[in-house]
PDB file with SEQRES, HELIX, SHEET and CRYST1 records, atoms N, CA, C and O in Angstrom:
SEQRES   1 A   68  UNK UNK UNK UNK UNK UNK UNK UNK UNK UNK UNK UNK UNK          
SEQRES   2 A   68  UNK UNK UNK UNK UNK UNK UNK UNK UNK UNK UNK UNK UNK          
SEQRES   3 A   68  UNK UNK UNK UNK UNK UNK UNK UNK UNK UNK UNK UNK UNK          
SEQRES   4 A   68  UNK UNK UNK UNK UNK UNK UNK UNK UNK UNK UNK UNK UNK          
SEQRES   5 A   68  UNK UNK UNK UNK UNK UNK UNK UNK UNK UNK UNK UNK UNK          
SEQRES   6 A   68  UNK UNK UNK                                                  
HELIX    1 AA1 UNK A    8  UNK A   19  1                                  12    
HELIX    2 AA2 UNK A   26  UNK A   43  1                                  18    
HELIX    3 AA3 UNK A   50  UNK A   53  1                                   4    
HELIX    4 AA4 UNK A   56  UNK A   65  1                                  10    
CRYST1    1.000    1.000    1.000  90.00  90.00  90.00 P 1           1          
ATOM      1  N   UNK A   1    -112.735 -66.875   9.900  1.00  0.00           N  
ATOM      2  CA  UNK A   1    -111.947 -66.758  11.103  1.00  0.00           C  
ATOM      3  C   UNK A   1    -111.526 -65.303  11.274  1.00  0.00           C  
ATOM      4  O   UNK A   1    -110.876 -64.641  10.465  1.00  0.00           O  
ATOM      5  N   UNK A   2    -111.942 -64.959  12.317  1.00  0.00           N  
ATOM      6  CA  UNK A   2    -111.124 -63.651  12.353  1.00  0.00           C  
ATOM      7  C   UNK A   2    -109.778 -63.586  13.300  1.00  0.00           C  
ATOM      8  O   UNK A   2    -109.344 -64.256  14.237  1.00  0.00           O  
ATOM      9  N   UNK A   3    -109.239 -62.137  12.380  1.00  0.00           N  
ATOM     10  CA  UNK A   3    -107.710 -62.026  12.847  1.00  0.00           C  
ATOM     11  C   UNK A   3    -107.915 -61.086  14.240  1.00  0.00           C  
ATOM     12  O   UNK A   3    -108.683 -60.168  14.528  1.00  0.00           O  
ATOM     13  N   UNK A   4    -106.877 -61.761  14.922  1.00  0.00           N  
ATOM     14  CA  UNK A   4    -106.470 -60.943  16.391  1.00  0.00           C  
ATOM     15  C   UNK A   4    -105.573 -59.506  15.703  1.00  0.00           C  
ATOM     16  O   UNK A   4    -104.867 -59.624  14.702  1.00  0.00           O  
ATOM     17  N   UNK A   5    -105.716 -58.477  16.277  1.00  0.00           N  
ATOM     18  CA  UNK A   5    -104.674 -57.260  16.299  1.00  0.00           C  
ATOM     19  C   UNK A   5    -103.669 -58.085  17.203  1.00  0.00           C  
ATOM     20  O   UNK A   5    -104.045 -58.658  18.226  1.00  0.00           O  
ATOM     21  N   UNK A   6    -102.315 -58.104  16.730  1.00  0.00           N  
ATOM     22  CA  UNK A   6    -101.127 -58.475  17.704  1.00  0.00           C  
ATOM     23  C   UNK A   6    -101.156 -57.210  18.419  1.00  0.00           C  
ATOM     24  O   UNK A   6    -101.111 -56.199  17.719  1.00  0.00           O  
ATOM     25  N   UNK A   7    -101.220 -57.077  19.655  1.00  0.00           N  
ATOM     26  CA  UNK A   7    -100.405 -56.056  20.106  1.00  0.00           C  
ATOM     27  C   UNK A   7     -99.006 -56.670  21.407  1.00  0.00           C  
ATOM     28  O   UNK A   7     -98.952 -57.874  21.656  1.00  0.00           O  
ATOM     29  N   UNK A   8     -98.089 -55.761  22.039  1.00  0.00           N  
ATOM     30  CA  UNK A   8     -96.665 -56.197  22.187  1.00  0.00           C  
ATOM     31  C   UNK A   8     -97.170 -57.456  23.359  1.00  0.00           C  
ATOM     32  O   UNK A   8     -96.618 -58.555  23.293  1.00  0.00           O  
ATOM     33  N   UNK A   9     -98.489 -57.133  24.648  1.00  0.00           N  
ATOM     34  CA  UNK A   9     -99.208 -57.659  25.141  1.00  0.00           C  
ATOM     35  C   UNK A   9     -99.156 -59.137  24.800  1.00  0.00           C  
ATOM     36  O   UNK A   9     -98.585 -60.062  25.378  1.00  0.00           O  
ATOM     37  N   UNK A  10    -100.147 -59.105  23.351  1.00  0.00           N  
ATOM     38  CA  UNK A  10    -100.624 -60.604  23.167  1.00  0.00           C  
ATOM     39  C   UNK A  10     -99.215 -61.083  22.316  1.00  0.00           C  
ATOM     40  O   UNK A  10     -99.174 -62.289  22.068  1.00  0.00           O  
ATOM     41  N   UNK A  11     -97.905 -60.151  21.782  1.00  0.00           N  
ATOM     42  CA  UNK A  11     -97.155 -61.097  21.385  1.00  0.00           C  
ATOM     43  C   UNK A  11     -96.583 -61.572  22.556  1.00  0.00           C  
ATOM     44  O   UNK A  11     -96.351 -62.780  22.605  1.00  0.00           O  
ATOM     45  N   UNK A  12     -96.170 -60.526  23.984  1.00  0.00           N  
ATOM     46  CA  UNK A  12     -95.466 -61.540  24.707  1.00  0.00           C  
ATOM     47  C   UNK A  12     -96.249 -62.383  25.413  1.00  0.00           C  
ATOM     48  O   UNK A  12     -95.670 -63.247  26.073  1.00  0.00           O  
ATOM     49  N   UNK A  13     -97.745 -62.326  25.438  1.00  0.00           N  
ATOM     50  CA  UNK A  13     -98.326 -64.177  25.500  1.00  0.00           C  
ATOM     51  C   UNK A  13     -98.244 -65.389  24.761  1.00  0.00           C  
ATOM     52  O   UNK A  13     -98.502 -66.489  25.251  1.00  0.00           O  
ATOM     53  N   UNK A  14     -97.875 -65.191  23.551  1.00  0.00           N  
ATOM     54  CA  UNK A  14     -97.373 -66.152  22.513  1.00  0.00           C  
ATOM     55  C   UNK A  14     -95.986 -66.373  22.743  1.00  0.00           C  
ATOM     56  O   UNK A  14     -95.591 -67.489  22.404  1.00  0.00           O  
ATOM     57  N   UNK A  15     -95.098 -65.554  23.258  1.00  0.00           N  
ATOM     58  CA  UNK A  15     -93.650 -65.932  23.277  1.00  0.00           C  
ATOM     59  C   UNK A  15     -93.829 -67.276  24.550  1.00  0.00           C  
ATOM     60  O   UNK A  15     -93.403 -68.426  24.657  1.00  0.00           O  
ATOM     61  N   UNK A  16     -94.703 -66.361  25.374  1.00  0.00           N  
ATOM     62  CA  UNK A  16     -94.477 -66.967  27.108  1.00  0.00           C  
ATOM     63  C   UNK A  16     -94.927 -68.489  26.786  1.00  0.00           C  
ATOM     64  O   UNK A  16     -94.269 -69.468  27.138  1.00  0.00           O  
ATOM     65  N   UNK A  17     -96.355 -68.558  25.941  1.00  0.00           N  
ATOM     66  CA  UNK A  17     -96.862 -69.989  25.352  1.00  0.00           C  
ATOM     67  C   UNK A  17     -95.665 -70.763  24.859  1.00  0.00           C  
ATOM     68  O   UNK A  17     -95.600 -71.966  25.115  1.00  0.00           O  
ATOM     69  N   UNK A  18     -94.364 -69.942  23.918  1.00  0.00           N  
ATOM     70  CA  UNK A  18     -93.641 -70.640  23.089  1.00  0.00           C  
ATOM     71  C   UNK A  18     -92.735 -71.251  24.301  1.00  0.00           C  
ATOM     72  O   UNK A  18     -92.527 -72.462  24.378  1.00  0.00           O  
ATOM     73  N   UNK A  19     -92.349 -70.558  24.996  1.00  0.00           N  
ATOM     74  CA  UNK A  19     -91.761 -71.195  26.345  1.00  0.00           C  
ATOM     75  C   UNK A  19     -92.213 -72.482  26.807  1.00  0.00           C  
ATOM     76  O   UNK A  19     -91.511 -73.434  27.150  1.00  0.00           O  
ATOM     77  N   UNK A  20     -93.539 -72.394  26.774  1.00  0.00           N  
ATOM     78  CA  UNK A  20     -94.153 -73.620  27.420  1.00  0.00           C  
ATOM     79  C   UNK A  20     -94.562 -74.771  26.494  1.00  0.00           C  
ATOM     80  O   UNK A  20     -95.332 -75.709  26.699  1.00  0.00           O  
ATOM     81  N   UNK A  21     -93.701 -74.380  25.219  1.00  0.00           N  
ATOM     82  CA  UNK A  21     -93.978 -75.539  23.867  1.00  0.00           C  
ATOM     83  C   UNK A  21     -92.656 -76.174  24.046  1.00  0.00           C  
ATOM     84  O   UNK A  21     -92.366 -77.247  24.575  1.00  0.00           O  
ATOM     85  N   UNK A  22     -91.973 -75.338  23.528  1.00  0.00           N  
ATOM     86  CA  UNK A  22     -90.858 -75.339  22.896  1.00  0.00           C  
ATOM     87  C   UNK A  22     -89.522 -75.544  24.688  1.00  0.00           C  
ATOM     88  O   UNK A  22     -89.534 -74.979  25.781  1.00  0.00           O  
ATOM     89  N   UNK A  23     -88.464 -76.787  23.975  1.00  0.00           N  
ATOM     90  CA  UNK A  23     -87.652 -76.800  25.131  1.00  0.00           C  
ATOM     91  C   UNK A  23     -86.459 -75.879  24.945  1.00  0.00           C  
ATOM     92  O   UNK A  23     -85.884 -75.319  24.012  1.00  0.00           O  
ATOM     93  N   UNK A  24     -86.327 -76.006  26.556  1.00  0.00           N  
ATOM     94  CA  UNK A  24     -84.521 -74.751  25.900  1.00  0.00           C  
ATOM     95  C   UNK A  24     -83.776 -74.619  25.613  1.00  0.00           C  
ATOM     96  O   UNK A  24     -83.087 -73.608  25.748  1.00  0.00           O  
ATOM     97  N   UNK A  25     -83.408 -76.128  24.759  1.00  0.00           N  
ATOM     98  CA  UNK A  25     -82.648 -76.194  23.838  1.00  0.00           C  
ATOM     99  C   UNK A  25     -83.213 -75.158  22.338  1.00  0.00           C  
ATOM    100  O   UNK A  25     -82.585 -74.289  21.734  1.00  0.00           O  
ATOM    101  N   UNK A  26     -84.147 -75.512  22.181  1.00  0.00           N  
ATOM    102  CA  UNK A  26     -84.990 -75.226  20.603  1.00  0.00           C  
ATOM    103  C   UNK A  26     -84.952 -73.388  20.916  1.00  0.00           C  
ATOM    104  O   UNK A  26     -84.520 -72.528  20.149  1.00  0.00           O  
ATOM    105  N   UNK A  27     -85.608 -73.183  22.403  1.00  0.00           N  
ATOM    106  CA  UNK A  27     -85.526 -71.321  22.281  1.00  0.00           C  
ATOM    107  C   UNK A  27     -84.206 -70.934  22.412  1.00  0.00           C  
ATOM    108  O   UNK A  27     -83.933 -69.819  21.965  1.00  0.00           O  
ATOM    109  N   UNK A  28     -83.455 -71.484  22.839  1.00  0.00           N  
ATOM    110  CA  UNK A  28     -81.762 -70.518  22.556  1.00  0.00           C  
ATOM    111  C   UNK A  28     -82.134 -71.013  20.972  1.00  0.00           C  
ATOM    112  O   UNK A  28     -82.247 -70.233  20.026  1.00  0.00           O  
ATOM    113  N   UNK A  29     -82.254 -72.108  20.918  1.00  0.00           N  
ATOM    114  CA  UNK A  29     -81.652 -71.848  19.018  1.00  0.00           C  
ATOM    115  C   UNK A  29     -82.100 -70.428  18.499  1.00  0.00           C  
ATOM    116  O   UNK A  29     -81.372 -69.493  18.165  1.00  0.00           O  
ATOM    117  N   UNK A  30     -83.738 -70.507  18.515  1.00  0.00           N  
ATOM    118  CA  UNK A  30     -84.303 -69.598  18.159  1.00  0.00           C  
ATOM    119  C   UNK A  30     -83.581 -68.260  18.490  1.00  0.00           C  
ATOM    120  O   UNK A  30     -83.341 -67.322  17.729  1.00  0.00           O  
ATOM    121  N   UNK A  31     -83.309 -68.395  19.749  1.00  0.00           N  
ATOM    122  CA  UNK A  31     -83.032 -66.543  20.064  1.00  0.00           C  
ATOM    123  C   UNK A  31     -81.446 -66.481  18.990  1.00  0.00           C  
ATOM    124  O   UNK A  31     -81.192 -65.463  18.346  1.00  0.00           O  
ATOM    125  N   UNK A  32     -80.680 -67.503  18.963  1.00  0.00           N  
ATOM    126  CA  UNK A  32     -79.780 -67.796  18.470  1.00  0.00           C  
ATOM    127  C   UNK A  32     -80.277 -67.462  16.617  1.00  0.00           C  
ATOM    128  O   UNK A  32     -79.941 -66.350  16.208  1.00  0.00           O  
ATOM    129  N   UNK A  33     -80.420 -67.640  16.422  1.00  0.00           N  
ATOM    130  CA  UNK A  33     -81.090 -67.368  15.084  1.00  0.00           C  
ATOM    131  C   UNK A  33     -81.452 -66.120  14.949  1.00  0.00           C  
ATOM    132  O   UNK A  33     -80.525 -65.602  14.326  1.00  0.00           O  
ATOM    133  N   UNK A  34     -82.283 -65.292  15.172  1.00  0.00           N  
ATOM    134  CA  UNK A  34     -82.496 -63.897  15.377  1.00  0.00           C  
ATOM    135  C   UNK A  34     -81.430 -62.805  15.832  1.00  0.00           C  
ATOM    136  O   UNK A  34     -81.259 -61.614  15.572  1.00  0.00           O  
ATOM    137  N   UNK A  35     -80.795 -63.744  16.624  1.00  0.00           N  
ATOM    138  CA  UNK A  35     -79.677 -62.572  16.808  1.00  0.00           C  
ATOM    139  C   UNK A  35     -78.452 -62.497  16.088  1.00  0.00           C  
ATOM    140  O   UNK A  35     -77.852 -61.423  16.124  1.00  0.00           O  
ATOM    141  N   UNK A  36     -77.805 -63.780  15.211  1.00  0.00           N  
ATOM    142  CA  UNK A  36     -77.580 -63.659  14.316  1.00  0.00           C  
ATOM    143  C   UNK A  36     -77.693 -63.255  12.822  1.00  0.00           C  
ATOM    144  O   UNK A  36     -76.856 -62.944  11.974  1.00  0.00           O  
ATOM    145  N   UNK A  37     -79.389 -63.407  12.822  1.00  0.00           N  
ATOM    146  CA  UNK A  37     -79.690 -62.737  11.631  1.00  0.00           C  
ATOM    147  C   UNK A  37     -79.124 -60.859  11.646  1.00  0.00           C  
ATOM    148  O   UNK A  37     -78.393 -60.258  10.858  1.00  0.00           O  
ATOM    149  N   UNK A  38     -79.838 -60.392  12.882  1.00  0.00           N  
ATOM    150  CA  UNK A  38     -79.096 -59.173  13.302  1.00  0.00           C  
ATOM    151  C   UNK A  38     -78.107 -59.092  12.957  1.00  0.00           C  
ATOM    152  O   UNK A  38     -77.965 -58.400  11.949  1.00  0.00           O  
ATOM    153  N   UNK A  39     -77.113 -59.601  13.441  1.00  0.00           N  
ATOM    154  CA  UNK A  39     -75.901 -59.286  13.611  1.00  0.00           C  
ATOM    155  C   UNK A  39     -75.299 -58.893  11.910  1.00  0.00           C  
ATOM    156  O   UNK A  39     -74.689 -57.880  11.569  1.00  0.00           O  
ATOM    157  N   UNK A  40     -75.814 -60.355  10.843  1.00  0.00           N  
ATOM    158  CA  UNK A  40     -75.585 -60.029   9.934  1.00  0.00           C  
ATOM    159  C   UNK A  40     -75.761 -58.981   8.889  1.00  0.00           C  
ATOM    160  O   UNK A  40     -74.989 -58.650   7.989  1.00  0.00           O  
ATOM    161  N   UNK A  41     -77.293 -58.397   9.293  1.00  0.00           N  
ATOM    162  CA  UNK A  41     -77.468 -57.912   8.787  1.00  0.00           C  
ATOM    163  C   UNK A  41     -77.162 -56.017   8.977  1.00  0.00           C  
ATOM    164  O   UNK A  41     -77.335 -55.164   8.107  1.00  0.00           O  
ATOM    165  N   UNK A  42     -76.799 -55.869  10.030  1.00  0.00           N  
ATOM    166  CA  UNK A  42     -76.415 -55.376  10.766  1.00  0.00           C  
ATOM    167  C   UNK A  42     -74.826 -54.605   9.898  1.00  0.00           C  
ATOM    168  O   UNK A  42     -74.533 -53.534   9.367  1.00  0.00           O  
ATOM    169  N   UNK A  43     -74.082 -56.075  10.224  1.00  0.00           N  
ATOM    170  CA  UNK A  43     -72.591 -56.181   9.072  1.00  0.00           C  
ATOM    171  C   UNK A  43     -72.640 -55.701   7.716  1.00  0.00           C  
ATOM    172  O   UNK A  43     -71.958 -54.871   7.113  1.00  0.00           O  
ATOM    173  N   UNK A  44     -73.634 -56.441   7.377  1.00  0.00           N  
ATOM    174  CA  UNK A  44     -74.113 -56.270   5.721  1.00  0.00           C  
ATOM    175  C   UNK A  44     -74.237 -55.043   5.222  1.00  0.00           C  
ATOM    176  O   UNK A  44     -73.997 -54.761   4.048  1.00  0.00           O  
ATOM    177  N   UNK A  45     -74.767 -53.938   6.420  1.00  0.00           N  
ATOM    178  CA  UNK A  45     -75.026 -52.698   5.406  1.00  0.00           C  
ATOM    179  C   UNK A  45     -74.048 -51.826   6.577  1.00  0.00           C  
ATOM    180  O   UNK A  45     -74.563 -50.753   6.892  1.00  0.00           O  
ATOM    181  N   UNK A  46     -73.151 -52.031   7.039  1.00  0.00           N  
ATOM    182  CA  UNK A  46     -72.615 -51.501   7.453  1.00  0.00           C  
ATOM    183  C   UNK A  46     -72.837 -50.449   8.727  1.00  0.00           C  
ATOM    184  O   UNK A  46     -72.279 -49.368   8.914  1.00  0.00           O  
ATOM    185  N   UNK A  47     -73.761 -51.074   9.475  1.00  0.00           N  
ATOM    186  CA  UNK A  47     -73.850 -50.160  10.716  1.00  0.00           C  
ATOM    187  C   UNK A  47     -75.717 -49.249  10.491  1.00  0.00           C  
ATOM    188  O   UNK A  47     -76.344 -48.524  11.263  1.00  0.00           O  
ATOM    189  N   UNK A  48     -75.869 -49.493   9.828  1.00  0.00           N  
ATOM    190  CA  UNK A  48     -77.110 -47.558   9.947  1.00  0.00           C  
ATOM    191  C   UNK A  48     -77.748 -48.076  10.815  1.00  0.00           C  
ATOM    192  O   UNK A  48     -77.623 -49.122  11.453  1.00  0.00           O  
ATOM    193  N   UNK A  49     -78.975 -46.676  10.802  1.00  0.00           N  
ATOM    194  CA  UNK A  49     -79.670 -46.746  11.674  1.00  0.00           C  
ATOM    195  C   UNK A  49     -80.378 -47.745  11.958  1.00  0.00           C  
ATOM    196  O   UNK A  49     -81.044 -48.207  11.032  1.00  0.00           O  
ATOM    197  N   UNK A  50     -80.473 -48.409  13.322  1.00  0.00           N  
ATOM    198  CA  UNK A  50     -81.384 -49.986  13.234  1.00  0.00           C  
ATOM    199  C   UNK A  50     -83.097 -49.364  12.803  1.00  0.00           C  
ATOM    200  O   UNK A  50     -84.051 -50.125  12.642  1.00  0.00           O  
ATOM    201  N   UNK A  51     -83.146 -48.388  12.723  1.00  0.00           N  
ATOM    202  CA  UNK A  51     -84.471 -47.685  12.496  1.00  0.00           C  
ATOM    203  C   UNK A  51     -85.029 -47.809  11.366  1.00  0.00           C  
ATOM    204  O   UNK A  51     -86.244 -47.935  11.219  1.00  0.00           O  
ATOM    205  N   UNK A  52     -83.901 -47.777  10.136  1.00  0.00           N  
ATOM    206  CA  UNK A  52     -84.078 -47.766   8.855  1.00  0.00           C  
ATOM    207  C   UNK A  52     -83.883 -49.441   8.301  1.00  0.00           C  
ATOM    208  O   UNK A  52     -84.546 -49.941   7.393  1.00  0.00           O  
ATOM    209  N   UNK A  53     -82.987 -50.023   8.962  1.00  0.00           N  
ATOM    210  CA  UNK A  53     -82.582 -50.728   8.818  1.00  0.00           C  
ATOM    211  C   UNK A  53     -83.880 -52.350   8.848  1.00  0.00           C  
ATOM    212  O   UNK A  53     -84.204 -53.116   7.940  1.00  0.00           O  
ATOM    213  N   UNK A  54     -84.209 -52.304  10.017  1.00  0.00           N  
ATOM    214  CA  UNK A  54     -85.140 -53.221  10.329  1.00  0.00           C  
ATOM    215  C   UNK A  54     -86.609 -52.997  10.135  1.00  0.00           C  
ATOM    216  O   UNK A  54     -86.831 -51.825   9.833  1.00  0.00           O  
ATOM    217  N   UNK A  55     -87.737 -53.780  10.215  1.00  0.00           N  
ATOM    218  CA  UNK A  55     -89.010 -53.477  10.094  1.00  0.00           C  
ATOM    219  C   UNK A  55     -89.366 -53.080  11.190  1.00  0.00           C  
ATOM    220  O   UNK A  55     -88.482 -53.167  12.043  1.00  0.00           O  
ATOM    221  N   UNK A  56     -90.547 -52.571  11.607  1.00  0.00           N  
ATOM    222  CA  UNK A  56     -90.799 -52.334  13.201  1.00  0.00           C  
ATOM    223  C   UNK A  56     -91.703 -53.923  13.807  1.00  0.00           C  
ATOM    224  O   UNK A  56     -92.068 -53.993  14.981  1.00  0.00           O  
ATOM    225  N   UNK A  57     -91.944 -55.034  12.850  1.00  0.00           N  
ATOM    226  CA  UNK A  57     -92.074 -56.155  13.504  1.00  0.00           C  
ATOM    227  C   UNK A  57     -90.490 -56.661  14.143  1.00  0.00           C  
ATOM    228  O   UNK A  57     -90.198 -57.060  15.270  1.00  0.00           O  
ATOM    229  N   UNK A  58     -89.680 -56.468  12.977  1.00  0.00           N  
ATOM    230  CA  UNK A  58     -88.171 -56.988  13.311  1.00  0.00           C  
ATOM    231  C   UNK A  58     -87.708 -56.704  14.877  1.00  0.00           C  
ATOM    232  O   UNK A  58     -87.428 -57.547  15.729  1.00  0.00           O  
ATOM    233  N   UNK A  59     -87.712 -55.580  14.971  1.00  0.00           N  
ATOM    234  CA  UNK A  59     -87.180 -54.533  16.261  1.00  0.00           C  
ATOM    235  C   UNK A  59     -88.218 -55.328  17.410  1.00  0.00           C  
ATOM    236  O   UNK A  59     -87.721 -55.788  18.438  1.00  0.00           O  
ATOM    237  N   UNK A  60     -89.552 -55.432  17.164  1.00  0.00           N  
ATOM    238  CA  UNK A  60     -90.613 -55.686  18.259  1.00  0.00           C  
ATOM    239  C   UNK A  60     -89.740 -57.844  18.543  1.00  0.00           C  
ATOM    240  O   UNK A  60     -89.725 -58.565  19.540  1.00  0.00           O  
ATOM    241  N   UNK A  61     -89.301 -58.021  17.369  1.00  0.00           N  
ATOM    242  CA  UNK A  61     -89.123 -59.511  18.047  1.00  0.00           C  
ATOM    243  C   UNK A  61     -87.995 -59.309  18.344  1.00  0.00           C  
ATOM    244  O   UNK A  61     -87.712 -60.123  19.224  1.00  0.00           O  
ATOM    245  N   UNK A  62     -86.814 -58.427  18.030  1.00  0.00           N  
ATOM    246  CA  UNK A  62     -86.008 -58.233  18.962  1.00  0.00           C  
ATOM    247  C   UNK A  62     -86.214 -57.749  20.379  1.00  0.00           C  
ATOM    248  O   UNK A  62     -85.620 -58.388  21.247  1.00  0.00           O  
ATOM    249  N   UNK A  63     -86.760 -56.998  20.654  1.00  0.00           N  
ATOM    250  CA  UNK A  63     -87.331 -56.969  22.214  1.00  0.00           C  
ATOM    251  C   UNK A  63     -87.942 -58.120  22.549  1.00  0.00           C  
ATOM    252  O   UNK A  63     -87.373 -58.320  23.622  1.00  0.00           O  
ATOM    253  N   UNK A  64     -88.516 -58.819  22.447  1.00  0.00           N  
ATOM    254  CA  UNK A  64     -89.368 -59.770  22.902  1.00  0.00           C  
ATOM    255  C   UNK A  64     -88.483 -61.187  23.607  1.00  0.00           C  
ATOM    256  O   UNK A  64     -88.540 -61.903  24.606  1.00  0.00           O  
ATOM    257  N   UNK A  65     -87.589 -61.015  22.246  1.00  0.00           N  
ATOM    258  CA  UNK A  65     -86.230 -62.232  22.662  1.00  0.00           C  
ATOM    259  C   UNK A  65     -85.291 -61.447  23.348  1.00  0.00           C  
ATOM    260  O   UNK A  65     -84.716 -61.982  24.295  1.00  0.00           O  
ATOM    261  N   UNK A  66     -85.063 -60.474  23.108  1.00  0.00           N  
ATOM    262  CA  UNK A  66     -84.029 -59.662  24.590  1.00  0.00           C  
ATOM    263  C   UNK A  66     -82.720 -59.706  23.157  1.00  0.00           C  
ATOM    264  O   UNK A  66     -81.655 -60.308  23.300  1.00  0.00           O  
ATOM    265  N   UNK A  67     -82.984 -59.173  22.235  1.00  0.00           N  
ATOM    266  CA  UNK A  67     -81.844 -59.380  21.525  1.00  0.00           C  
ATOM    267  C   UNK A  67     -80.929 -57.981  21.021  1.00  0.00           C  
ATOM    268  O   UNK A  67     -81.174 -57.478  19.924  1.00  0.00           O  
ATOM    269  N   UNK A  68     -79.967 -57.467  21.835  1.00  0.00           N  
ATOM    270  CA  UNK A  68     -79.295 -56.542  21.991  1.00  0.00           C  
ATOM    271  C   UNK A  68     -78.453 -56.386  20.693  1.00  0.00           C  
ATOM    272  O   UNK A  68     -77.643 -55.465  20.590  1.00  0.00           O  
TER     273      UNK A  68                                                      
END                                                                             
């Protein structure tokens, strides 16, 4: 099987798909989940840079979910 390159493109076709799986109860959870993980982790080390802080997948699914 071969692997697809994700790019931001084909992830937000998989989000838009997850939309059309998943009800909106289940995607707030989800976004709910992610943005709490943030938040904590966020707390946890006390503020730095979200640059250092997160992976650059992390940051890309924070954009994707709109998670400020």
């Amino acid at each position: 099987m071969k692997m697809m390159a994700l790019t931001t493109e084909t992830m937000l076709d998989t989000v838009l798909t997850m939309e059309e799986i998943l009800t909106e109860k289940q995607m707030t959870a989800l976004r709910d989940i992610l943005y709490f993980y943030k938040e904590f982790e966020l707390e946890l080390y006390d503020y730095p840079s979200e640059d250092t802080l997160f992976t650059k997948t992390q940051r890309e699914l924070f954009d994707i979910f709109d998670i400020k």
